[in-house]
N, C-alpha and C positions, 0 to 999 in steps of 0.2 A: 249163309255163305256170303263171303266177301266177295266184290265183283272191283275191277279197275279196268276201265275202258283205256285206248290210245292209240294213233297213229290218225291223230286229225294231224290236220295244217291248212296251208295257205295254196290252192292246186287252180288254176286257169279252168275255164268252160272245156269240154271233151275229156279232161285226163281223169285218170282214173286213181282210185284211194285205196288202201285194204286195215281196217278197223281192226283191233283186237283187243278183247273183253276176258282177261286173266280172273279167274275164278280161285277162291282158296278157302279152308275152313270146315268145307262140309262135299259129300262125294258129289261130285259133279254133275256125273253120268247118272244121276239121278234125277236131273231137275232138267225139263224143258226149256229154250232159252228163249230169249227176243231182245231185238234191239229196235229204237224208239230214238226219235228227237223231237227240238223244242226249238223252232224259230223264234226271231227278238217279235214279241206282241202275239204270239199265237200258242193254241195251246198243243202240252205233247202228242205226240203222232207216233201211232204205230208203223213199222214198216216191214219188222217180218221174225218168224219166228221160227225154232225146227226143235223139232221129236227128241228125244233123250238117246237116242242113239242116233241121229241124224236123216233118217231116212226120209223125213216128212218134212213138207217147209210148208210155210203158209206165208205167202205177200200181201201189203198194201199196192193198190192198183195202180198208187204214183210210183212205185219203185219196181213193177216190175218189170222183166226182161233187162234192168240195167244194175240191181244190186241181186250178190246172191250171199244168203247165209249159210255158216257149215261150221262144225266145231271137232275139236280133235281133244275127244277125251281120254287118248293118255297125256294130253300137256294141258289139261284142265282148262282149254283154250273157246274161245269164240270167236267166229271170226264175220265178217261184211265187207263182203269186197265191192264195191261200187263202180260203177264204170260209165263213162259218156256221163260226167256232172255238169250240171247247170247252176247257175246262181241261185237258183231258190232253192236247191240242195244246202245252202248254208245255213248250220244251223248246230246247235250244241247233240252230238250221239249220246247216248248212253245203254248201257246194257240192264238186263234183267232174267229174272231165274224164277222159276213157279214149279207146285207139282202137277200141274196139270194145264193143258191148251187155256192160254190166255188168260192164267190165273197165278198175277204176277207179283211174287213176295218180297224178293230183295232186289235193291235199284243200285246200282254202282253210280260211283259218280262221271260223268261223262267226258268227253274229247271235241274240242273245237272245228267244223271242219266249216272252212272258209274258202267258197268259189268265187272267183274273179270273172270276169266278164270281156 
């Protein structure tokens, strides 16, 4: 499965983001998803992931109660809506696809998202 993350940019401390990870190539609704980043000098980070139908989510402890994941598989989509970001929230997203909890196969390539202070 092809994965293309987007909707970084440049957003001030408090405001809020919404990511999206377009899926194509292979059925969707079959493969578990997560999205993950990579601060400049640090290594990738998990931060949350959800069920093949959506029902289940699982957070990193830094993100949660302020990002939440969800995906709408008839538009082959993922989504990460982020809210209340902070500067150490900056950092390149990217999405990913597995068949099963945290067993992650195809990596899209990621989306910039850059907080101001």
């Amino acid at each position: 499965v092809q994965l293309q993350a987007s909707g970084g940019g440049l957003v001030q401390a408090g405001d809020s983001l919404r990511l999206s990870c377009a899926a194509s190539g292979r059925t969707f609704s079959n493969y578990f998803m997560g999205w993950f980043r990579r601060a400049p000098g640090k290594e990738r980070e998990f931060l949350a992931a959800v069920s093949t139908v959506g029902y289940d989510q699982d957070y990193a402890d830094s993100v949660k109660g302020r990002f939440t994941i969800s995906r709408d598989n008839a538009k082959n989509t993922l989504y990460l809506q982020m809210n209340s970001l902070k500067p150490e929230d900056t950092a390149v997203y990217s999405c990913a696809a597995g068949p099963r909890w945290h067993d992650w196969t195809y990596w899209g390539q990621g989306t910039q998202v850059t907080v101001s202070s």
